[in-house]
N, C-alpha and C positions, 0 to 999 in steps of 0.2 A: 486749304482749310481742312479736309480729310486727313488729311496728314497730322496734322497737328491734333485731332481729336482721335485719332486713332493709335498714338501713342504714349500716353497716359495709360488709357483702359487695356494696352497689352503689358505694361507693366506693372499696375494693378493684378491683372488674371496672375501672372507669373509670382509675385510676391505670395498673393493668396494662397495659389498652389504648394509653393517649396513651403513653406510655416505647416499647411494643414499637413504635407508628407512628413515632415522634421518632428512638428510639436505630437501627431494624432496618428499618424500613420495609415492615413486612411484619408481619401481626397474627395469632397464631397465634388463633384464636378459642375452639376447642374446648379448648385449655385455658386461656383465661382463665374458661370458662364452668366449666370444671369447677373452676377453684379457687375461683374464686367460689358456684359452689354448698357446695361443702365446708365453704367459710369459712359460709355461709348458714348449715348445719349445727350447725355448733359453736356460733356465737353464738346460735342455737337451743335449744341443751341448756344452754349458762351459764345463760342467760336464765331458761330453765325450772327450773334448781338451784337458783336466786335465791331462789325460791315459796316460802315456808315452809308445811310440812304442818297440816291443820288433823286434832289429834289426839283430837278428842272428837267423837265420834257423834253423831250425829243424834236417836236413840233414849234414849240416858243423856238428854240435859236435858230430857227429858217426866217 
């Protein structure tokens, strides 16, 4: 599951990056880092909504 949200937001960071160096010449960093964390976030908690609950006890099937 780390994996799979953690791939997205490093190619995010990198997109953001090459454009601001390309278009602006000049790389804001902190916030590529911080949307890139954010993004890291979210596809975090998708990821982990994916999970289907396991709804029976442990104790019932004894």
């Amino acid at each position: 599951m780390l994996k799979e949200s953690i791939q997205f937001p490093l190619i995010n960071f990198g997109v953001l990056t090459l454009y601001q160096f390309v278009m602006n010449n000049e790389i804001r960093w902190m916030d590529n880092i911080g949307v890139g964390f954010v993004t890291f976030l979210i596809m975090l908690l998708y990821n982990w909504s994916k999970v289907p609950y396991k709804w029976k006890k442990e104790k019932e099937d004894e």
